[in-house]
gemmi code that builds the backbone of each chain (N, CA, C; Angstrom):
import gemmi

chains = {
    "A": [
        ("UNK", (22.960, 54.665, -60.329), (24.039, 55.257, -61.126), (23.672, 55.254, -62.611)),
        ("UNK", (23.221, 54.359, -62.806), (22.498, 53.989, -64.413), (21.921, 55.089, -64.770)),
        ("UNK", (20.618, 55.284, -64.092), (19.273, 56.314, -64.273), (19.643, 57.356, -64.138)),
        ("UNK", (20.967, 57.745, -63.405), (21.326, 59.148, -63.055), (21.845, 59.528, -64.593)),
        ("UNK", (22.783, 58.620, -65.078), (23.836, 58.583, -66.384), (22.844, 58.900, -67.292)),
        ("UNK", (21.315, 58.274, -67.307), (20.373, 58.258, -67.981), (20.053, 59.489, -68.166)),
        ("UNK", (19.597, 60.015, -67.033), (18.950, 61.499, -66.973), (19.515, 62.476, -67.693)),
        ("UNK", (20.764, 62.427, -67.451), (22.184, 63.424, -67.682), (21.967, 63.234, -69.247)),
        ("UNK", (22.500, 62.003, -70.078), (22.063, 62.071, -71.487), (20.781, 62.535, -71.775)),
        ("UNK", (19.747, 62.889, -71.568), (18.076, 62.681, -71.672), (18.144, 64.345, -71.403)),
        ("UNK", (18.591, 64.855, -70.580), (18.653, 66.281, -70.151), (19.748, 67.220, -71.771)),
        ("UNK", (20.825, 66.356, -71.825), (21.938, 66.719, -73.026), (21.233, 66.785, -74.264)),
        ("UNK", (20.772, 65.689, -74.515), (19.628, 65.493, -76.019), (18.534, 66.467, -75.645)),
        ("UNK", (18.163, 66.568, -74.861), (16.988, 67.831, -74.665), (17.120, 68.993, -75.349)),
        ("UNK", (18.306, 69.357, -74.252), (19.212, 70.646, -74.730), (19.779, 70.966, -75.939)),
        ("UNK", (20.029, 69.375, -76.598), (20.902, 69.813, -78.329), (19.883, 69.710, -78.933)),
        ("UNK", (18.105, 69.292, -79.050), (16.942, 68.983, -79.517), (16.437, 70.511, -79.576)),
        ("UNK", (16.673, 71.314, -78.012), (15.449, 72.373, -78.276), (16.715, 73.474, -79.202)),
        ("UNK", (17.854, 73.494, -78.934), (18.982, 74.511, -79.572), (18.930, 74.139, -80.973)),
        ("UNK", (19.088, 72.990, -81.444), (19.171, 73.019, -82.832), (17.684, 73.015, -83.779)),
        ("UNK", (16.562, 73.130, -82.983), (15.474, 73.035, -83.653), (15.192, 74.888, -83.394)),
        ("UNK", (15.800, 75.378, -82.859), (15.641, 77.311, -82.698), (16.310, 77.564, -83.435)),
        ("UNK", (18.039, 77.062, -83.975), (18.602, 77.476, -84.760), (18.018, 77.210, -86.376)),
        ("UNK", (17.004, 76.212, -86.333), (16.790, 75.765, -87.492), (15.325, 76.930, -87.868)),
        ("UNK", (14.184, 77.048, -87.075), (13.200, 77.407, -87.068), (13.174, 79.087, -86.591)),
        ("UNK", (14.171, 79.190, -86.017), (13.922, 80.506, -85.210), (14.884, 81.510, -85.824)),
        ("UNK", (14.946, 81.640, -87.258), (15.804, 82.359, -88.028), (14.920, 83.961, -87.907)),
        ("UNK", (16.210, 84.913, -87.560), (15.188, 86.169, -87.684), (14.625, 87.160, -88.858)),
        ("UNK", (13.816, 87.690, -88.800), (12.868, 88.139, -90.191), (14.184, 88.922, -90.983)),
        ("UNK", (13.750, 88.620, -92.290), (15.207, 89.769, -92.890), (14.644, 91.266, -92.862)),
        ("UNK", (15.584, 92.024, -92.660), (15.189, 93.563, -93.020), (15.071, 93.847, -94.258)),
        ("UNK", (14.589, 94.880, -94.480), (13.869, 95.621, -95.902), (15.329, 95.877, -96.157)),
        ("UNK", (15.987, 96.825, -95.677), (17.032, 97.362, -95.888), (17.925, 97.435, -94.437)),
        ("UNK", (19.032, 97.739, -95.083), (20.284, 98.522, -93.826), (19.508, 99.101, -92.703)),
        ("UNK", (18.494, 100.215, -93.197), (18.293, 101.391, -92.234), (17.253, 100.565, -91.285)),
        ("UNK", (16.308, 99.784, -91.409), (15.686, 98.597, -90.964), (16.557, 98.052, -90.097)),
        ("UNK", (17.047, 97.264, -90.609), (18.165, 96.426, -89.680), (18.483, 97.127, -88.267)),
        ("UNK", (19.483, 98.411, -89.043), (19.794, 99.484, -87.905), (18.933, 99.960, -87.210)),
        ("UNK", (17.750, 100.600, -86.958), (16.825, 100.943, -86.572), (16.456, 99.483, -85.332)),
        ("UNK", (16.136, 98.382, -86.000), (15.341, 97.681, -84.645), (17.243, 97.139, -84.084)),
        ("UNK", (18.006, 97.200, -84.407), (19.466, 96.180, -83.806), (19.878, 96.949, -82.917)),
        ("UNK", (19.834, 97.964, -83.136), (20.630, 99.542, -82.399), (19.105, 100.807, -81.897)),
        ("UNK", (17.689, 100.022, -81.727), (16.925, 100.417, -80.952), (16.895, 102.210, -81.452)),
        ("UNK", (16.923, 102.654, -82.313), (16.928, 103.988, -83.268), (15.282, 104.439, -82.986)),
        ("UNK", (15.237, 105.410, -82.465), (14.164, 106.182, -82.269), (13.864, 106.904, -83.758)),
        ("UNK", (12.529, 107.604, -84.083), (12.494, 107.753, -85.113), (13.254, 109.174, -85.530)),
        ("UNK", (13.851, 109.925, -85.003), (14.588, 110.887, -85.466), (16.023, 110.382, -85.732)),
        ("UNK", (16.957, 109.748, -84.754), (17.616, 108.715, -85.177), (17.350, 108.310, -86.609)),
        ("UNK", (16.419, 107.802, -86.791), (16.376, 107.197, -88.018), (16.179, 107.890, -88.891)),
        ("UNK", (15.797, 109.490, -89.119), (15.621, 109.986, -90.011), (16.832, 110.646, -90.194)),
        ("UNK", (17.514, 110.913, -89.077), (18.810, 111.651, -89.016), (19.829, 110.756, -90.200)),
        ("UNK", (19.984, 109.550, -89.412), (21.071, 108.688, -90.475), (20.532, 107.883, -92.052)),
        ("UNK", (19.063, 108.297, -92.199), (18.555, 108.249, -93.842), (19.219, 109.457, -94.178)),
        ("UNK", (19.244, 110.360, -93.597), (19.705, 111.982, -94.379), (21.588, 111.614, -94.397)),
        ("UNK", (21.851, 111.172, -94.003), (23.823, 110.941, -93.862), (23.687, 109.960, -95.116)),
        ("UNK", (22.816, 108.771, -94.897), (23.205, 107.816, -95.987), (22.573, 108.438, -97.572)),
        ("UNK", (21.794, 109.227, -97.763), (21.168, 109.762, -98.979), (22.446, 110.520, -99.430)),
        ("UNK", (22.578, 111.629, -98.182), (24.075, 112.839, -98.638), (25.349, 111.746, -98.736)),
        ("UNK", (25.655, 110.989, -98.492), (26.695, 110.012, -99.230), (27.109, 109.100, -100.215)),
        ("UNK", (25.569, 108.430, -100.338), (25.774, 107.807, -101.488), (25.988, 108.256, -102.732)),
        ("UNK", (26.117, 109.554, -103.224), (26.626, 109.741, -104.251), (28.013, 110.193, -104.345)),
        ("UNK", (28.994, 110.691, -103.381), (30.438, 110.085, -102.447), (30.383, 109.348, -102.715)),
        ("UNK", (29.998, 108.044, -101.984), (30.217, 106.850, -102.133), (30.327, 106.285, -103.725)),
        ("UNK", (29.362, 106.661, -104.299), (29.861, 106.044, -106.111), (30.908, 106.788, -106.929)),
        ("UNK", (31.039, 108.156, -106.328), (32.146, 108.700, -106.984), (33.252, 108.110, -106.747)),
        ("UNK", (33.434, 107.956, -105.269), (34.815, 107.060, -104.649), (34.948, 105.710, -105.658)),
        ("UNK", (33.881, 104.766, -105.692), (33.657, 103.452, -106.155), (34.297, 103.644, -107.462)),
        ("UNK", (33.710, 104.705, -108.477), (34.046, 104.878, -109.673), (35.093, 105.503, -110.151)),
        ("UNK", (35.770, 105.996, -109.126), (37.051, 106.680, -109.452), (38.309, 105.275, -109.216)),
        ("UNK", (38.108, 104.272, -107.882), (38.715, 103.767, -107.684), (38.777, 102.525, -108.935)),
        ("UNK", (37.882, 102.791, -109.453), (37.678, 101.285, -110.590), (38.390, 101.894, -111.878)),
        ("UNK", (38.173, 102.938, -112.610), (39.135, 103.447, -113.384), (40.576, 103.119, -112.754)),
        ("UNK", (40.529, 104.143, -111.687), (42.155, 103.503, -111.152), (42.980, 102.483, -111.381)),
        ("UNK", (41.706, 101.404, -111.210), (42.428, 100.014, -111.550), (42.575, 99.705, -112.880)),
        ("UNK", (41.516, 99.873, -113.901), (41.468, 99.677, -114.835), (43.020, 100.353, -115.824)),
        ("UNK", (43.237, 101.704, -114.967), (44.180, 102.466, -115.547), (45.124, 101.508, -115.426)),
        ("UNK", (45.587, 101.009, -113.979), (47.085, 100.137, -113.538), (46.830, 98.978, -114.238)),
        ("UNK", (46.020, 97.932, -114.623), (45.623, 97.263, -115.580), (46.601, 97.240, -116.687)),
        ("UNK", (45.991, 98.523, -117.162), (46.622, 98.848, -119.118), (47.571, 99.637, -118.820)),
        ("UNK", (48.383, 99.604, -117.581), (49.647, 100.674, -117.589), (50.775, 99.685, -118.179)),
        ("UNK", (51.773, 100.803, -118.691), (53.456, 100.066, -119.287), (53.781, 100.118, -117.968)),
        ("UNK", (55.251, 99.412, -117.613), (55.621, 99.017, -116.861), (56.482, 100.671, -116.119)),
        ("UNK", (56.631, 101.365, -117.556), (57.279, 102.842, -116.742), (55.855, 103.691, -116.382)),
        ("UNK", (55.013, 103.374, -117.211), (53.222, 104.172, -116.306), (53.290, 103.144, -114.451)),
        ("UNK", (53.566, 102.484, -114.518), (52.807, 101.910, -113.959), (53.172, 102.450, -112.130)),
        ("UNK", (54.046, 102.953, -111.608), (54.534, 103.275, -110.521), (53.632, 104.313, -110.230)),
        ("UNK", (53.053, 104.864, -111.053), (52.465, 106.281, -111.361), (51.109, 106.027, -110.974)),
        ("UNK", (50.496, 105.216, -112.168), (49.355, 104.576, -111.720), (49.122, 103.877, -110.430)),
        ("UNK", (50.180, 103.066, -109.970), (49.552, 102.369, -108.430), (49.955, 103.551, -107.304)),
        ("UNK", (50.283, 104.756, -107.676), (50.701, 105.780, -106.009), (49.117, 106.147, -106.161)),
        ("UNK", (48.686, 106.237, -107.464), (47.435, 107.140, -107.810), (46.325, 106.033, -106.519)),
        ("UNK", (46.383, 104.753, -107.542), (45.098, 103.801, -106.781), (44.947, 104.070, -105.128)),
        ("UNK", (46.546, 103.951, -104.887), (46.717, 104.073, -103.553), (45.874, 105.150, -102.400)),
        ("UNK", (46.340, 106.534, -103.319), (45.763, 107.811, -102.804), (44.544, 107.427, -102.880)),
        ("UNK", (43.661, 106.916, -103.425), (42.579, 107.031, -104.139), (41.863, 106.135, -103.026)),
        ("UNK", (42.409, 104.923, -103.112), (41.899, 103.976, -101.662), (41.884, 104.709, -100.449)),
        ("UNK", (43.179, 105.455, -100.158), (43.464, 106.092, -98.643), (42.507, 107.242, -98.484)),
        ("UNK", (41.828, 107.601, -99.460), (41.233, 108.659, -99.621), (39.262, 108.297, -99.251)),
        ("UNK", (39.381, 107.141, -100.061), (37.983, 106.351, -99.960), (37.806, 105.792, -98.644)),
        ("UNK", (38.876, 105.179, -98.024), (38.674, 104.414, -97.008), (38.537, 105.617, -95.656)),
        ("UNK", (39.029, 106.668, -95.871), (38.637, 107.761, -95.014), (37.474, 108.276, -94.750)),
        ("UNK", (36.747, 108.101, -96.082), (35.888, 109.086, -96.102), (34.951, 107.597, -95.507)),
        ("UNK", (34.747, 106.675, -96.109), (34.037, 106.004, -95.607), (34.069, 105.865, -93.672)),
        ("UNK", (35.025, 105.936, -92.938), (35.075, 105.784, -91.805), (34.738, 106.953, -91.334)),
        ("UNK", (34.911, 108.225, -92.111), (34.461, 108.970, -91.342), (32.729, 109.188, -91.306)),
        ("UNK", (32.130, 108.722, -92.792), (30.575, 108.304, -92.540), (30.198, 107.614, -91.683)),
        ("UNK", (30.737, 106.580, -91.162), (30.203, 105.456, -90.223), (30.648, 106.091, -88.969)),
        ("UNK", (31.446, 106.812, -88.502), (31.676, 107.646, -87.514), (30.321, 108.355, -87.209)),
        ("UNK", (29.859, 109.250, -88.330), (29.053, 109.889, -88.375), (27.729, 109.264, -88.407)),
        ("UNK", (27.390, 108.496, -88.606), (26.385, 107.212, -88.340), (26.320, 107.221, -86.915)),
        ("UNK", (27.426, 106.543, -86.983), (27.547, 106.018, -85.539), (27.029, 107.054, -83.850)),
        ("UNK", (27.713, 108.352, -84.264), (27.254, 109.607, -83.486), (25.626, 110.114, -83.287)),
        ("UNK", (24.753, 109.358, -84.406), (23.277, 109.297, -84.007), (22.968, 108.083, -83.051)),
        ("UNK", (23.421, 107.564, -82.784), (22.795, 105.953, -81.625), (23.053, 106.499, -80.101)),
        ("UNK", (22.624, 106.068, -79.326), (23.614, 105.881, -78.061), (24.833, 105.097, -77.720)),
        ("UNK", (25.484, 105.711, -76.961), (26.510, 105.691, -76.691), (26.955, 103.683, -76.966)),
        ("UNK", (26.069, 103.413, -75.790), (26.465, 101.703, -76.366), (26.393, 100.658, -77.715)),
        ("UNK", (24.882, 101.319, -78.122), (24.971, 101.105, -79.736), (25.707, 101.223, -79.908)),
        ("UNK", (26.267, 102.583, -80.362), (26.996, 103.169, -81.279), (28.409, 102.987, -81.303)),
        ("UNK", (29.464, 101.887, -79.861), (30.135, 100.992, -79.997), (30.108, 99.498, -80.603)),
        ("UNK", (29.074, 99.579, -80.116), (28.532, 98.056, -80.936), (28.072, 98.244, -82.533)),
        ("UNK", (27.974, 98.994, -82.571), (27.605, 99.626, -84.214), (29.457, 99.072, -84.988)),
        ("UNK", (30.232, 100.420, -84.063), (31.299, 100.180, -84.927), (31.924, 99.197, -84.666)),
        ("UNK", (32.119, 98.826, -83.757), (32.705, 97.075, -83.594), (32.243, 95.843, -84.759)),
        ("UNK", (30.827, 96.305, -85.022), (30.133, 94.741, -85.561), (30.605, 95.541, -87.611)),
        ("UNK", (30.335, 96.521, -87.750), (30.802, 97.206, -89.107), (31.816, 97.230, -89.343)),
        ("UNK", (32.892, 97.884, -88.801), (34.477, 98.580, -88.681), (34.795, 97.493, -89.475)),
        ("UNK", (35.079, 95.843, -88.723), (35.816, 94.766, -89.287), (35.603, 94.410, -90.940)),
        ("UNK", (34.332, 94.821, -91.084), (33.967, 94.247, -92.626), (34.331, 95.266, -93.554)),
        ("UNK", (34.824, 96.253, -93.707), (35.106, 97.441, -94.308), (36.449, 97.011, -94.922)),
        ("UNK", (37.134, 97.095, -96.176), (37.992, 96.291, -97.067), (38.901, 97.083, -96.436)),
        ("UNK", (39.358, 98.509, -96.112), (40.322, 99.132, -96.052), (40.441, 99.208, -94.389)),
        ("UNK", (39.932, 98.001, -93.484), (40.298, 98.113, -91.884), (41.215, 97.504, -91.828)),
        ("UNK", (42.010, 97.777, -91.355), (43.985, 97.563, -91.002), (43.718, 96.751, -89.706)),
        ("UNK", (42.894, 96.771, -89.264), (42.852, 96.224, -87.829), (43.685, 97.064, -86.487)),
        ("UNK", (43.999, 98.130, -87.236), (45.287, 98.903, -86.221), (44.880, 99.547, -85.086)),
        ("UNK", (43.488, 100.062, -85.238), (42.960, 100.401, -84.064), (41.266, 100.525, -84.157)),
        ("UNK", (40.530, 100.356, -83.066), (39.245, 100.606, -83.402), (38.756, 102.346, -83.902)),
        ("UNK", (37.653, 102.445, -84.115), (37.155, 103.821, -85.266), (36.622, 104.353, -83.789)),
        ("UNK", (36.911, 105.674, -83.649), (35.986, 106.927, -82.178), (35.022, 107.097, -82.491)),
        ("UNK", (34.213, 107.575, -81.490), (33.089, 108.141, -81.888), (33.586, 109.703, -82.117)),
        ("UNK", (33.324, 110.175, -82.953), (33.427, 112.034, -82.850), (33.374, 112.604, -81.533)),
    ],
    "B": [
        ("UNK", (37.747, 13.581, -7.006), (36.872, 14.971, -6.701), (36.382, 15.254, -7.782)),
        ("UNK", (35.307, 15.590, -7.478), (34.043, 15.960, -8.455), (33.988, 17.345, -8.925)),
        ("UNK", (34.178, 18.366, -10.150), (34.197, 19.681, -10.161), (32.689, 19.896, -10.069)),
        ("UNK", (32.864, 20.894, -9.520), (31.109, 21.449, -9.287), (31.533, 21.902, -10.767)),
        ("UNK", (31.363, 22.658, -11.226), (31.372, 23.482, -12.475), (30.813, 22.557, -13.867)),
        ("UNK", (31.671, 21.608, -13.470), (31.383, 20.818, -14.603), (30.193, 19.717, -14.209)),
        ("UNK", (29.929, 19.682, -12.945), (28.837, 18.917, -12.789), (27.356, 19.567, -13.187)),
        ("UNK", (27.559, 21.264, -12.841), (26.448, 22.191, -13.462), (26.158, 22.173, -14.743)),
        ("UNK", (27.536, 22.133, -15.555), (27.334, 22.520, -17.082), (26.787, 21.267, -17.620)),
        ("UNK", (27.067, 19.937, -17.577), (26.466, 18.828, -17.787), (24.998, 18.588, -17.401)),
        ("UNK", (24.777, 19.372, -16.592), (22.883, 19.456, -15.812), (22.281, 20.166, -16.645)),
        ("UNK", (23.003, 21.471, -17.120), (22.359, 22.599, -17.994), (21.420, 22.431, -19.260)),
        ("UNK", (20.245, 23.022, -18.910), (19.645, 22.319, -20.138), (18.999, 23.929, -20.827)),
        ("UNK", (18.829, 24.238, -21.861), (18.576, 25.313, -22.716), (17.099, 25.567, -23.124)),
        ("UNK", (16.215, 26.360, -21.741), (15.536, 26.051, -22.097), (14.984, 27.831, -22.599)),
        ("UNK", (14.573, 28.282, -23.984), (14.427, 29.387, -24.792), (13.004, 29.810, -24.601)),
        ("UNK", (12.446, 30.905, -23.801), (11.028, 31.315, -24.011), (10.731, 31.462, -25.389)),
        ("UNK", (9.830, 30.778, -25.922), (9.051, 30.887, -27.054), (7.756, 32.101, -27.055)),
        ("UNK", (8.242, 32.669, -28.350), (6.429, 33.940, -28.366), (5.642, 33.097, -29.232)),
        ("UNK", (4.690, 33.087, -28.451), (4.035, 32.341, -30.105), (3.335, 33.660, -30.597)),
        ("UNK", (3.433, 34.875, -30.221), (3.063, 35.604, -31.660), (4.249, 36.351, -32.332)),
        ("UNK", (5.352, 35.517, -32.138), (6.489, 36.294, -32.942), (6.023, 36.267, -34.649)),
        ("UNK", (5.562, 35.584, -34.930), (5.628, 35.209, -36.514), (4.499, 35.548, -36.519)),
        ("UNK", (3.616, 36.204, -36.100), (2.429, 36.899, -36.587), (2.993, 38.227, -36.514)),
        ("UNK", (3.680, 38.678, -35.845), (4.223, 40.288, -35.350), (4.780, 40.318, -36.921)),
        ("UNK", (6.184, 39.837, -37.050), (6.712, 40.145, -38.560), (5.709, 40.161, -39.709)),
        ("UNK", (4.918, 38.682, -39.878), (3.722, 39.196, -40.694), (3.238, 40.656, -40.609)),
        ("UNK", (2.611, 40.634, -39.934), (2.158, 41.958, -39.928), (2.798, 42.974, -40.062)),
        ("UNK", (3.841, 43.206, -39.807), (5.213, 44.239, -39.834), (4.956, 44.327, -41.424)),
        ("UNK", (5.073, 43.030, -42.284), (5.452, 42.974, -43.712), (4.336, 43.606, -44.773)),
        ("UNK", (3.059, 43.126, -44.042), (1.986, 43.218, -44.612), (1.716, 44.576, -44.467)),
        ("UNK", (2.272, 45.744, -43.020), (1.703, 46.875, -43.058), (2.790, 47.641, -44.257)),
        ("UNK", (4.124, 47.276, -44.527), (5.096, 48.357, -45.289), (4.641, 48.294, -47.058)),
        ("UNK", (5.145, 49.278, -47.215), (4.738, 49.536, -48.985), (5.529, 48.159, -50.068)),
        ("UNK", (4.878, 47.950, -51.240), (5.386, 46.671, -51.685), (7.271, 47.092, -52.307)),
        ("UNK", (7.600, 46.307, -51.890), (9.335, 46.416, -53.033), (10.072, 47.356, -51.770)),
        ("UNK", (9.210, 47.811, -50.526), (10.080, 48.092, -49.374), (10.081, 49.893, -49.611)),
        ("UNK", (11.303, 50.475, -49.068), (11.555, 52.018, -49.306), (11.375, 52.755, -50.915)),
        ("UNK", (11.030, 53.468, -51.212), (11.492, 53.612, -52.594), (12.786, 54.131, -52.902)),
        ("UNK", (13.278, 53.687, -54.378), (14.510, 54.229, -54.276), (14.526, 55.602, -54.320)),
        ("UNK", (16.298, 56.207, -54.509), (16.210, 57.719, -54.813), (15.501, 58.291, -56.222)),
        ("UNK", (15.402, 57.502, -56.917), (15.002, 58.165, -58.412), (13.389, 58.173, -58.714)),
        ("UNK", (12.476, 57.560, -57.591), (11.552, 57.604, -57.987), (10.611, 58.303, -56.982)),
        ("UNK", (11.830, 58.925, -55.773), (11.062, 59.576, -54.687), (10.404, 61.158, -56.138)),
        ("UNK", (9.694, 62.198, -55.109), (8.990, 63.337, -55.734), (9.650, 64.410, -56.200)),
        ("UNK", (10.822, 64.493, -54.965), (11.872, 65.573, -55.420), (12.714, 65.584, -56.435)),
        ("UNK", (13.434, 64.050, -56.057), (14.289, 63.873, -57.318), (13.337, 64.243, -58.592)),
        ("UNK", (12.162, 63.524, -59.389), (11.280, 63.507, -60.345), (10.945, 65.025, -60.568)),
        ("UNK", (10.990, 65.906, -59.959), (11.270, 67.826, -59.660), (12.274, 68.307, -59.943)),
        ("UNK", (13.432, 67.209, -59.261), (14.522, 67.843, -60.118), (14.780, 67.733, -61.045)),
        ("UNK", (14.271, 66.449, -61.683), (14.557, 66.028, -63.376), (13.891, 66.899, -63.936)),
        ("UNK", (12.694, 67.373, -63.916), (11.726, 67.889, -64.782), (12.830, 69.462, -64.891)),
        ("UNK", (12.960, 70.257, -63.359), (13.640, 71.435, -63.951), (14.562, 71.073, -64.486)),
        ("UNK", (15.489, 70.784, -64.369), (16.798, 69.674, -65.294), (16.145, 70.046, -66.787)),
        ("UNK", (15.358, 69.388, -66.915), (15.025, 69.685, -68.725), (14.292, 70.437, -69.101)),
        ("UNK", (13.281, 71.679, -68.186), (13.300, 72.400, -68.423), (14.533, 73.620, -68.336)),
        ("UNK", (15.344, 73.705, -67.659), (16.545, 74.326, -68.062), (17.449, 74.123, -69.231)),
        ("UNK", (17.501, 72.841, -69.587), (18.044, 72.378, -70.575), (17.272, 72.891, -71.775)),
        ("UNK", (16.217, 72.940, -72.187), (15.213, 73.583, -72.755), (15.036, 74.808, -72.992)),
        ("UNK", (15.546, 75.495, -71.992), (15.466, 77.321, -71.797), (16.690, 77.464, -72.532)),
        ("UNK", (17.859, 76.503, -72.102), (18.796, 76.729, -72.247), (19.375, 76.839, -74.141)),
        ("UNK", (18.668, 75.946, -74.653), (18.883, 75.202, -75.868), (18.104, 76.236, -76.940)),
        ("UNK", (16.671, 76.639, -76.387), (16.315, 77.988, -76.933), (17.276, 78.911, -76.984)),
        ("UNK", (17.342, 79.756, -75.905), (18.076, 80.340, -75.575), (19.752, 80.641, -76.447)),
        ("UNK", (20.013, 79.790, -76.491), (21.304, 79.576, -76.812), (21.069, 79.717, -78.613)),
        ("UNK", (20.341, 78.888, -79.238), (19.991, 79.406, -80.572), (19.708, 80.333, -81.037)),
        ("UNK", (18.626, 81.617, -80.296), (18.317, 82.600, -80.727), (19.473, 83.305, -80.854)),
        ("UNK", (20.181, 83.165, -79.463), (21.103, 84.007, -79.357), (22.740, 84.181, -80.653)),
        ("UNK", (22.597, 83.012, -81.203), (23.317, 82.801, -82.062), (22.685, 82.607, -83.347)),
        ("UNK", (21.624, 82.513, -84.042), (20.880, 83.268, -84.947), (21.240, 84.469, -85.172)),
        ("UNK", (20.906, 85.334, -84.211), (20.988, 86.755, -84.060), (22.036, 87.588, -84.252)),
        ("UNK", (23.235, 86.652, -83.477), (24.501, 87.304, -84.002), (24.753, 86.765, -85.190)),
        ("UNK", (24.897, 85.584, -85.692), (24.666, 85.341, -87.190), (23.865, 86.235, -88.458)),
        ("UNK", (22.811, 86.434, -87.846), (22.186, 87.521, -88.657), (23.013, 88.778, -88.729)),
        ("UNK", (23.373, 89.354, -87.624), (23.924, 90.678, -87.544), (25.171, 90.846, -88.865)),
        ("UNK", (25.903, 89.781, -88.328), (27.016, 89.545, -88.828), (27.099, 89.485, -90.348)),
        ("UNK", (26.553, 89.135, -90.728), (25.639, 88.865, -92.078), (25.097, 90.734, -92.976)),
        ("UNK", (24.087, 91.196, -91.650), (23.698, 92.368, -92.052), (24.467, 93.292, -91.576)),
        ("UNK", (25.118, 93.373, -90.903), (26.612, 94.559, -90.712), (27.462, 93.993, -91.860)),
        ("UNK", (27.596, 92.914, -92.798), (28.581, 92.901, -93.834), (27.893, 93.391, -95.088)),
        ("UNK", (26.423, 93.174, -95.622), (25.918, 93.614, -96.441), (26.128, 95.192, -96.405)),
        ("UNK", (25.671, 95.702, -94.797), (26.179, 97.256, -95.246), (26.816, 97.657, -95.375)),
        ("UNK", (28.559, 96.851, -94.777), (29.909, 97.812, -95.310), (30.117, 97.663, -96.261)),
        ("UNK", (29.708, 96.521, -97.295), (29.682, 96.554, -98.490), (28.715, 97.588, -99.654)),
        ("UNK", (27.781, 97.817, -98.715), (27.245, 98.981, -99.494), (27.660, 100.362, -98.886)),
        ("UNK", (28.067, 100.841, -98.364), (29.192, 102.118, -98.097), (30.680, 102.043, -98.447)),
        ("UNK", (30.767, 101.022, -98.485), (32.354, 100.901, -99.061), (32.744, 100.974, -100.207)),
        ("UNK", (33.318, 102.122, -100.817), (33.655, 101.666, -102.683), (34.678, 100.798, -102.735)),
        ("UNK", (35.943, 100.475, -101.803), (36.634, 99.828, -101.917), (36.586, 98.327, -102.662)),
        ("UNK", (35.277, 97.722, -101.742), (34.251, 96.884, -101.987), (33.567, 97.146, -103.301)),
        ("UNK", (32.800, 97.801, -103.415), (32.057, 98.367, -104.679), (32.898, 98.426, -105.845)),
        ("UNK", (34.160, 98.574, -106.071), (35.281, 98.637, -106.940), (35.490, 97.463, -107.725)),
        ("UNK", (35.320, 96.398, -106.207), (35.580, 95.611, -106.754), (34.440, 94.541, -107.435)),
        ("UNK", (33.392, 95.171, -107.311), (32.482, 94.060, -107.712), (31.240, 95.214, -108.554)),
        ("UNK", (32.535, 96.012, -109.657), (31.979, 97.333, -110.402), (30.841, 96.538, -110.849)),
        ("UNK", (29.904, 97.569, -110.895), (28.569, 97.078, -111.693), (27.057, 96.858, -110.665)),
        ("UNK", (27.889, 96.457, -109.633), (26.351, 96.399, -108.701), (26.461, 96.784, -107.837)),
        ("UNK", (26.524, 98.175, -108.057), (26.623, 99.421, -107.358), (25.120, 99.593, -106.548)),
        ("UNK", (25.100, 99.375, -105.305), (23.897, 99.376, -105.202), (23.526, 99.812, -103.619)),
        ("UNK", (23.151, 100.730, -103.465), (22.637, 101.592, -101.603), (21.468, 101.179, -101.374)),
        ("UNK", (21.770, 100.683, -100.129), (20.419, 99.240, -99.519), (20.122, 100.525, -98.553)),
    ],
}
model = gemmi.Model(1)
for chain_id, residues in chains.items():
    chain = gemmi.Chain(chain_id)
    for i, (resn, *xyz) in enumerate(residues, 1):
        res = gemmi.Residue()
        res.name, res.seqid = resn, gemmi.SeqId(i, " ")
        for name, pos in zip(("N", "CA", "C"), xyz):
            atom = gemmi.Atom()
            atom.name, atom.element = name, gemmi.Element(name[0])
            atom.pos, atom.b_iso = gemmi.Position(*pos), 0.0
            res.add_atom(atom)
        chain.add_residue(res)
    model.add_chain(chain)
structure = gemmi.Structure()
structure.add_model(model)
structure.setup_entities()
């Protein structure tokens, strides 16, 4: 009964020895970038991958207009009087509802280059980290 | 009157065939078996087979189980770096390092 109790701990320490020395040692390589990442996580063939460099090039300058419009916004509600100011936060508002669209509908569009299972697992593991996800429902594929 | 019965049992005398090679037989019995007798269960071959897969599973397992949570750690990590770089919402708020990875 001893040696058995023995084994059982000896087998447990094994197991928390080889797991925490993989978690420690077996960290995976960082990617260059996003499109890296995406490419080996979501198994992206190379048209795939050239497809969604061409979505993320044609957006990112969307994307900073959104960024930079929404930061004035704030800056505006900031330095608004208290009778500006109703004015100024419908504006931010539009301005978010407007950004947060367009952004989902890029990652939609992302998402529509992977296969089918990726490209759930794409938006599942993204969707959540996105500032303007409500949690209200998950994002379709197109 | 005399009981027969009891006149027998009083006559009765006990007499036990002796072997005289009984005590060489057990010797030998003792002398042919392995020392300390049977072995126990823990040191027969199988059990010592089963321990070994035992920790090699435990082993597979313990790998196993790290990568696998590395990995989603990583993900998790690099799916947040990128909604932060598609997101102006995000970007708004941290004006200035505006930046497409």
């Amino acid at each position: 009964m001893k040696r058995a109790l023995l084994l059982i701990l000896l087998v447990a320490a094994v197991g928390a020895a080889a797991f925490g020395l993989t978690r420690w040692l077996g960290r995976p390589a960082e990617p260059a970038d996003s499109l890296d990442w995406m490419a080996a996580e979501f198994s992206l063939g190379p048209e795939q991958r050239a497809a969604i460099a061409r979505l993320h090039a044609d957006y990112a300058p969307v994307c900073e207009r959104h960024c930079e419009e929404i930061y004035q916004a704030r800056v505006r509600l900031d330095g608004a009087s208290e009778a500006e100011k109703a004015v100024a936060r419908a504006e931010l508002v539009r301005l978010e509802a407007v950004c947060t669209e367009s952004t989902r509908a890029h990652l939609r569009a992302v998402a529509a280059h992977m296969e089918p299972a990726a490209a759930r697992r794409f938006l599942k593991l993204v969707e959540p980290k996105l500032a303007g996800h409500g949690h209200e429902a998950p994002l379709a594929l197109p | 009157m005399n009981d027969p019965l009891s006149d027998r049992l009083q006559a009765w005398t006990c007499r036990p065939d002796f072997d005289p090679a009984f005590a060489a037989g057990v010797n030998a019995r003792l002398a042919a078996s392995p020392a300390g007798g049977a072995a126990p269960l823990f040191f027969t071959p199988a059990f010592r087979l089963a321990a070994a897969v035992c920790v090699l599973v435990a082993v597979g397992a313990g790998v196993g189980g790290g990568l696998a949570l590395n990995q989603a750690r990583a993900n998790d990590r690099f799916a947040a770096d990128y909604a932060r770089s598609i997101d102006p919402l995000q970007m708004a708020s941290a004006h200035g390092a505006h930046v497409h990875r």
